[in-house]
Legacy VTK file of the C-alpha trace (Angstrom):
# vtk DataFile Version 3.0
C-alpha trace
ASCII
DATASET POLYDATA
POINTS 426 float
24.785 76.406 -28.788
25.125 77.279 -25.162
27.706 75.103 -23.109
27.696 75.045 -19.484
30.574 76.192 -17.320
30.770 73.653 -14.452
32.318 73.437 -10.885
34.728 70.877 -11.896
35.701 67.935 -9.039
38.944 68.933 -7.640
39.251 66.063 -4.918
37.533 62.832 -3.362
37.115 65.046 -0.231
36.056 68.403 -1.499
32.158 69.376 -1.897
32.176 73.068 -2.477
34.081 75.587 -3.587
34.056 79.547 -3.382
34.076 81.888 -6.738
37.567 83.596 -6.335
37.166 85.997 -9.182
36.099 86.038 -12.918
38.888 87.108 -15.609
35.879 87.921 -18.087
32.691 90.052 -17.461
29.638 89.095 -17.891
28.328 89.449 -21.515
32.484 89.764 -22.745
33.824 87.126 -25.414
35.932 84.545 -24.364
38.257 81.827 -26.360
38.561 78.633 -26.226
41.157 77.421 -23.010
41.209 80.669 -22.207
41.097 81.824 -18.152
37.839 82.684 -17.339
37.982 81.770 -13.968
39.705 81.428 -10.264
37.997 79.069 -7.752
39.030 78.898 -4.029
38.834 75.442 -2.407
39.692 74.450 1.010
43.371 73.284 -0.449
44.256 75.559 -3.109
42.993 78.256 -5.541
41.885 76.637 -9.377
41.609 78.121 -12.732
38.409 77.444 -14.871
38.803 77.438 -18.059
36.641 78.406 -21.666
35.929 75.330 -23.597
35.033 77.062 -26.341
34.700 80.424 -28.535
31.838 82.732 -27.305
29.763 84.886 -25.603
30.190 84.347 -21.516
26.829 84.620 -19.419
28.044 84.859 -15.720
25.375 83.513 -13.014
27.351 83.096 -10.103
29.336 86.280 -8.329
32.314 86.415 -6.742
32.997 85.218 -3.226
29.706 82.635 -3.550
29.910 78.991 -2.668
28.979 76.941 -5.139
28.519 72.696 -5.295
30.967 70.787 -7.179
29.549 69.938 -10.484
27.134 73.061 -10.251
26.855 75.350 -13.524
27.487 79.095 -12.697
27.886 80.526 -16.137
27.511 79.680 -19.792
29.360 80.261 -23.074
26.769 80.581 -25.885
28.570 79.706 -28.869
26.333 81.207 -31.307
26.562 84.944 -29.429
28.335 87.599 -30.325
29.724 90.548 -28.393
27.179 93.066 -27.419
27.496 96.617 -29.520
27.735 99.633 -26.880
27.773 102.548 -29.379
25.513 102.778 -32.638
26.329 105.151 -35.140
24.804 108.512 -35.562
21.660 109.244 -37.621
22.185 110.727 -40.917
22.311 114.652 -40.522
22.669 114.412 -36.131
24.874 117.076 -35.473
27.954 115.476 -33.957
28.937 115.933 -30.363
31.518 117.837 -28.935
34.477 115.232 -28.207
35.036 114.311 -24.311
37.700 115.822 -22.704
41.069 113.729 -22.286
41.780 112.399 -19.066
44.656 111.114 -17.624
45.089 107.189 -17.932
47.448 105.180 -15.576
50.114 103.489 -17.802
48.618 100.145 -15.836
45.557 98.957 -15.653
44.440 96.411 -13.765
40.825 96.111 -13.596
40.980 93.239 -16.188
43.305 91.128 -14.210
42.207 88.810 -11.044
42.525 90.230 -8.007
43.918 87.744 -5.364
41.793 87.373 -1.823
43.715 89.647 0.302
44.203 92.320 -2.322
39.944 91.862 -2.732
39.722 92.343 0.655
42.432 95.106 1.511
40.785 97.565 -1.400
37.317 98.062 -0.018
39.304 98.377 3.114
41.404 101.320 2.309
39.125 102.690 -0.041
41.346 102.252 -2.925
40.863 102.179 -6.563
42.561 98.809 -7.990
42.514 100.212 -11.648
45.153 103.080 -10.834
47.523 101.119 -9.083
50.470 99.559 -10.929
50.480 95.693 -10.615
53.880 94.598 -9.900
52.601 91.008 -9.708
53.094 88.067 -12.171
51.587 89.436 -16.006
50.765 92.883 -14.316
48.518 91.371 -11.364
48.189 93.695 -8.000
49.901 92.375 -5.024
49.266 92.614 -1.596
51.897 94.962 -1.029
51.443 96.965 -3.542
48.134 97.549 -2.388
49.833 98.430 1.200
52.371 100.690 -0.933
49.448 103.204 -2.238
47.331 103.227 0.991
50.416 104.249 2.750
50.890 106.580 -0.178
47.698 108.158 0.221
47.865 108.387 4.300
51.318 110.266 4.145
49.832 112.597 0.921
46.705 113.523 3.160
48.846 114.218 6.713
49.726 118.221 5.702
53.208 119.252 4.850
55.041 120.191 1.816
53.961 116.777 0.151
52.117 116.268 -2.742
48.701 115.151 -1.888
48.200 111.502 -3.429
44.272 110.735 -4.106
43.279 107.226 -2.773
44.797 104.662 -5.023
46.962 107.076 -6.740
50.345 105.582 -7.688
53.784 107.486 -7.029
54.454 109.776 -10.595
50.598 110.227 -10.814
49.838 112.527 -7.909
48.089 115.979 -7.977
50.101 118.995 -6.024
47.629 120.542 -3.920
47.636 123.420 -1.259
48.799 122.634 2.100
46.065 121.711 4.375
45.553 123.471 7.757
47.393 121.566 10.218
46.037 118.848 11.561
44.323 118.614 14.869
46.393 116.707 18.403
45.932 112.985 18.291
44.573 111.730 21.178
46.431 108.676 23.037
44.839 105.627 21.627
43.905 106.965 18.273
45.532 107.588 14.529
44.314 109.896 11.844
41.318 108.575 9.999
40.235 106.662 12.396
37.034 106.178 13.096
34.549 103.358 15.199
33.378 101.004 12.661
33.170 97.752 12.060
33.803 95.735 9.079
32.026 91.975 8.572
34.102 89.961 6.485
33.332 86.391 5.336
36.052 83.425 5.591
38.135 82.172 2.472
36.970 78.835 1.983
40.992 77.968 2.481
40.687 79.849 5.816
37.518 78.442 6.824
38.862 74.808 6.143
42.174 75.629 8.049
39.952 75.996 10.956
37.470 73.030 10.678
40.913 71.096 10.324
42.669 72.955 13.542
39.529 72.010 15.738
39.102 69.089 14.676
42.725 68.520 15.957
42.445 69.651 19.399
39.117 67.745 19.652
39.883 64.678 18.286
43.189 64.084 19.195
45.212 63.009 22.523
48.565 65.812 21.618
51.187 66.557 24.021
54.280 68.070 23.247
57.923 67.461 24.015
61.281 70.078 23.518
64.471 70.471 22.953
67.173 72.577 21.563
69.824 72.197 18.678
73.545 73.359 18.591
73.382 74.833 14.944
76.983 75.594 15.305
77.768 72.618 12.374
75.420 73.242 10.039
76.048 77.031 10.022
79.691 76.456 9.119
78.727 74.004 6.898
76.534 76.157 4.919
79.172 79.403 5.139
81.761 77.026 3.606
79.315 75.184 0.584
76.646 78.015 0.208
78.779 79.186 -3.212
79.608 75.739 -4.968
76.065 74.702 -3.565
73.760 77.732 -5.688
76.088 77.593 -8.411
75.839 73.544 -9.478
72.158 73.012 -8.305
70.718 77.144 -8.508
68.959 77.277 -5.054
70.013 78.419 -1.617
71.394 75.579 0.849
68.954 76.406 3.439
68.044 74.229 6.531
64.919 72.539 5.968
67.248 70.455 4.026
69.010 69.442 6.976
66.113 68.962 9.036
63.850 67.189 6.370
67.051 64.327 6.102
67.326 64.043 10.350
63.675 63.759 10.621
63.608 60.948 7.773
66.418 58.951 9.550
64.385 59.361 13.179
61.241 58.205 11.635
62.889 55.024 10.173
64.007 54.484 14.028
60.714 55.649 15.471
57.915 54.600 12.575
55.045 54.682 14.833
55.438 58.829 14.682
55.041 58.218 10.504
51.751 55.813 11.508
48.290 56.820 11.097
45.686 55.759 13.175
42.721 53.869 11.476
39.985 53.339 14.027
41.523 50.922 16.751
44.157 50.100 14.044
47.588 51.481 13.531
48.136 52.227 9.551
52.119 51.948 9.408
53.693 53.311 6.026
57.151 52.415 5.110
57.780 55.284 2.998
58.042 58.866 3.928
55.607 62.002 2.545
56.952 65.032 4.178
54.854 68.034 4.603
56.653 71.670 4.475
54.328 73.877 5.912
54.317 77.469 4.022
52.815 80.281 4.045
50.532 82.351 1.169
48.451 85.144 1.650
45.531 83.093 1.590
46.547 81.236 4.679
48.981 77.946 5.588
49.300 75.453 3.082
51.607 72.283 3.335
52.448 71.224 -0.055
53.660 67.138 0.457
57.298 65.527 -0.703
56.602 62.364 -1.878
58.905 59.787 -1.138
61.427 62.247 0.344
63.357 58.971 1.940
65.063 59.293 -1.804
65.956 62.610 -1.859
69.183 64.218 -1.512
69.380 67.720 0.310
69.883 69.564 -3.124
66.342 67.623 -4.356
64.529 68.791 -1.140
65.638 72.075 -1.490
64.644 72.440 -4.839
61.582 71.062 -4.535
60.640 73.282 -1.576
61.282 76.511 -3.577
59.397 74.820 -6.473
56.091 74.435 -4.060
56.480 77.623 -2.387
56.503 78.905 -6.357
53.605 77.312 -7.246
51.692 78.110 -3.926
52.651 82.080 -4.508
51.356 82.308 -7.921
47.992 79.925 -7.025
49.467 76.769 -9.056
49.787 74.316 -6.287
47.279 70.860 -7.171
45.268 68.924 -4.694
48.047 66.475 -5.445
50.851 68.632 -4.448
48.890 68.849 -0.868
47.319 65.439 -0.501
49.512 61.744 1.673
51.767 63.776 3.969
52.978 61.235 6.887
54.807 63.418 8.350
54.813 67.454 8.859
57.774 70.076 9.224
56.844 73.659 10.510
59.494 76.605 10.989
57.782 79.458 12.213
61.403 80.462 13.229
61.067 82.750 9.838
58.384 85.226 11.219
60.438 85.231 14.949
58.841 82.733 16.969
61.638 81.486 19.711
59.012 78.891 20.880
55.864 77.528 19.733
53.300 74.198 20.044
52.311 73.200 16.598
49.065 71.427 16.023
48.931 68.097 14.548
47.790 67.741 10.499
45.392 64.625 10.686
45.699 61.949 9.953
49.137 62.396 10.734
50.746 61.165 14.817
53.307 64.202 15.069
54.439 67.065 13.581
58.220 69.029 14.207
58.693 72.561 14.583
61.265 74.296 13.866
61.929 78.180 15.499
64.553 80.733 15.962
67.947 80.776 15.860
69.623 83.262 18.691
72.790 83.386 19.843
73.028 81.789 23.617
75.357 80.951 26.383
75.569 77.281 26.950
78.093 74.775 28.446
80.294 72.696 26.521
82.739 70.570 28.092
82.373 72.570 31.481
83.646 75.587 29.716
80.728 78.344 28.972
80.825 79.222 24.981
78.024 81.271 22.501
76.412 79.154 20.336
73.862 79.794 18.247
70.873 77.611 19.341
67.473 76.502 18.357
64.176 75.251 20.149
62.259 72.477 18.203
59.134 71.316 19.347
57.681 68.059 18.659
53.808 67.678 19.029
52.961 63.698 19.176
49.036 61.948 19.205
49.786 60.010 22.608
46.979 57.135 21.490
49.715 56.050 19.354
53.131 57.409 20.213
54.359 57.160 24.296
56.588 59.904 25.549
59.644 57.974 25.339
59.665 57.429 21.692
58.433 61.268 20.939
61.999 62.122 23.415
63.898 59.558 21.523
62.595 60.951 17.858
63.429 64.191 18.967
67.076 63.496 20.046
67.204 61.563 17.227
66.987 64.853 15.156
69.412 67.126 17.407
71.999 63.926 17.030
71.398 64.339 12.918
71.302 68.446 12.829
74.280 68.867 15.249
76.199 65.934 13.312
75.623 66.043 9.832
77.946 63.430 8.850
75.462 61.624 10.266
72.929 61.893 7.850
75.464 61.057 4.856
76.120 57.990 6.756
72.077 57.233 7.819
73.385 56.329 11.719
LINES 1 427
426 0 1 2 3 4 5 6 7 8 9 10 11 12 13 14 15 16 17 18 19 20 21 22 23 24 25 26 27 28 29 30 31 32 33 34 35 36 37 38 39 40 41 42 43 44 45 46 47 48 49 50 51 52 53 54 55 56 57 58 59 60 61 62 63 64 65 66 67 68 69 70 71 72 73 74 75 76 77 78 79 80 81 82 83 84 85 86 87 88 89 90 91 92 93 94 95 96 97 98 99 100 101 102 103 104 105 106 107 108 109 110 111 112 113 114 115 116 117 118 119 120 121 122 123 124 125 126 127 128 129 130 131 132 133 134 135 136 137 138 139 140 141 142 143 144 145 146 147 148 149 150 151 152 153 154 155 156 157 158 159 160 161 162 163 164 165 166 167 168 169 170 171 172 173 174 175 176 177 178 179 180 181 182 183 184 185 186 187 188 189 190 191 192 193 194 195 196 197 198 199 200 201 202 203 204 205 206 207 208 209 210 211 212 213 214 215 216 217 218 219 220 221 222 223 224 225 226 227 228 229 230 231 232 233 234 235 236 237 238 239 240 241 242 243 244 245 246 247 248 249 250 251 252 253 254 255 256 257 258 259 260 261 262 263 264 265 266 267 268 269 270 271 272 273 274 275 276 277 278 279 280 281 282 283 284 285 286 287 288 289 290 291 292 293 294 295 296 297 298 299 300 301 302 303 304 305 306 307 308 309 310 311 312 313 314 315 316 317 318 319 320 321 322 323 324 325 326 327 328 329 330 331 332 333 334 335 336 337 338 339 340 341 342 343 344 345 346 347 348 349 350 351 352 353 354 355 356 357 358 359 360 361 362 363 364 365 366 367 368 369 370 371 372 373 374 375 376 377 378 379 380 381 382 383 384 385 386 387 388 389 390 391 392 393 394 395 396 397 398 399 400 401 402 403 404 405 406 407 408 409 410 411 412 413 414 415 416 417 418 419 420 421 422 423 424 425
């Protein structure tokens, strides 16, 4: 019996889907809930798996888009694994044994390879099944990919070092002669390079990212207020509770749990910034879904805390390193990303001092957060260093006037630069 492997339906608002990559060649046996395969949506990355014992029969390759409900393999039942060597006649002289070759203690051929590390390889020319995976179960990472291209560049530059063939690990490279030495770079240019281009298609994650960004600054009326927080308080606060904090609840007291708690007491002052507009009506929502923007290597995702309005600092920071988890190692749901009100964005962690974030629809507004830096300022007519932060505050003005997106934004410096303010919800 041959059973069809379907696209399965992975959300009310999702129609296609790209084949990530298959854990199981074509013509290999498979077992029943086994992995057989990774699909990329325009949310999140989804395994596929066997429903039964058999024989796979791929039809659909890698990178393809594919309908929802569409069959791109099948799993015949009744097969059974192809035989690649027969024995040899009665009286054939045997043949002379292969020679032994070297085998990497890792291989990872048989593994998924993630997007980036799919694209990266063909890139650099590497060979995936030499490299050591230092990834979840064995898997390749993207920086481990990095690690043996850099490898390879520094093995091929001349010197006394060993030369490292392209996706040769460290431990398993050949000494070789030294190379003549190399000829002057010109200004402008780097060894190897040369003037080619290289035609890439879109992840469908990165494709919907920018449907969704357009569709922002086309659809929507944004402006954007700033302002900037004394972090002074919270820093102490954290150097004094950081210890007793990790060791009762085993995660880092970070500041997105700060920030989460003062933007959940300014949207109770300010709901119209948690609203939704629904055609010429205003959709107001008296609980609060906060979206925590992070980043993966297969592009921004912003995984949603439901009913955060009930959750203590320790719960948000514990479920923020739970998402992040489940985003790095592709286990984040359309669930987990779906009825954000509201959305938080620090791209203060890659070094951005200031920054206009776009709006998530259907959301009204959306906070971000940036870096901290050490500043001069005034206080009390005296001039002290404190260490500061810009936030920026991007608003739909259909809904939201400039007054209220002001007010919610002092609103959060009041909360962040008095935290006993958010114990006492004032």
């Amino acid at each position: 019996m041959k059973i069809e492997v379907k696209v399965p339906a992975v959300g009310e608002s999702i129609t296609e889907a790209t084949i990530g990559s298959w854990t199981k060649k074509s013509g290999e046996a498979v077992k029943r809930n086994e992995i057989i395969l990774l699909l990329e949506t325009d949310k999140a990355s989804v395994e596929v798996v066997a429903e039964n014992d058999g024989i796979l029969q791929i039809s659909a390759e890698s990178g393809q888009v594919v309908k929802i409900g569409s069959t791109v393999a099948v799993i015949d039942t009744d097969g059974a694994a192809p035989v690649t060597t027969a024995p040899p006649a009665v009286g054939a002289s045997k043949a002379p044994p292969p020679p032994p070759t070297m085998e990497p203690s890792v291989t990872t051929t048989a593994l998924p390879l993630s997007p980036a590390v799919q694209r990266i390889v063909p890139e650099k020319g590497l060979n995936p099944s030499v490299i050591e995976g230092t990834g979840k179960g064995g898997r390749l990472t993207k920086g481990d990919v990095l690690a043996a291209s850099q490898s390879a560049n520094l093995g091929s530059s001349g010197g006394n070092s060993p030369s490292i063939a392209a996706g040769a690990t460290s431990g398993k490279s050949a000494i070789a002669s030294s190379p003549p030495a190399p000829s002057p770079v010109l200004p402008g240019t780097f060894p190897g390079a040369a003037m080619e281009k290289q035609l890439v298609p879109m992840t469908t994650i990165r494709r919907r990212i920018a449907e969704r960004l357009l569709e922002s600054q086309q659809t929507t009326a944004t402006l954007t207020t700033f302002n900037e927080i004394d972090m002074t308080k919270v820093i102490e606060i954290r150097a004094k509770y950081k210890d007793k904090f990790k060791e009762k609840y085993g995660v880092n007291l970070g500041f997105m749990g700060f920030f989460t708690k003062a933007a959940i007491e300014a949207l109770k002052a300010f709901p119209a910034v948690n609203a939704y507009v629904v055609g010429n009506n205003i959709e107001y929502h008296n609980y609060f879904n906060i979206g925590i923007a992070v980043s993966t290597e297969k592009g921004l995702i912003v995984p949603v805390l439901k009913n955060a309005g009930n959750f203590s600092i320790a719960q948000i920071e514990l479920a923020i390193r739970d998402y992040a988890t489940k985003a790095r190692d592709g286990k984040i749901s359309i669930d987990d990303l779906s009825g954000g009100t509201f959305t938080i964005t620090n791209g203060g962690v890659f070094g951005s001092l200031l920054s206009t974030p776009i709006l998530n629809p259907p959301q009204s507004a959306i906070l971000g957060m940036h870096k901290m830096e050490d500043r001069a300022v005034v206080i009390d007519k005296k001039i002290e260093v404190r260490t500061m932060m810009y936030v920026a505050m991007s608003y739909y003005h259909r809904i939201i006037d400039g007054k209220e997106a002001v007010g919610f934004l002092v609103k959060i410096k009041e909360g962040v630069e008095d935290p006993e303010r958010l114990l006492l919800e004032i």
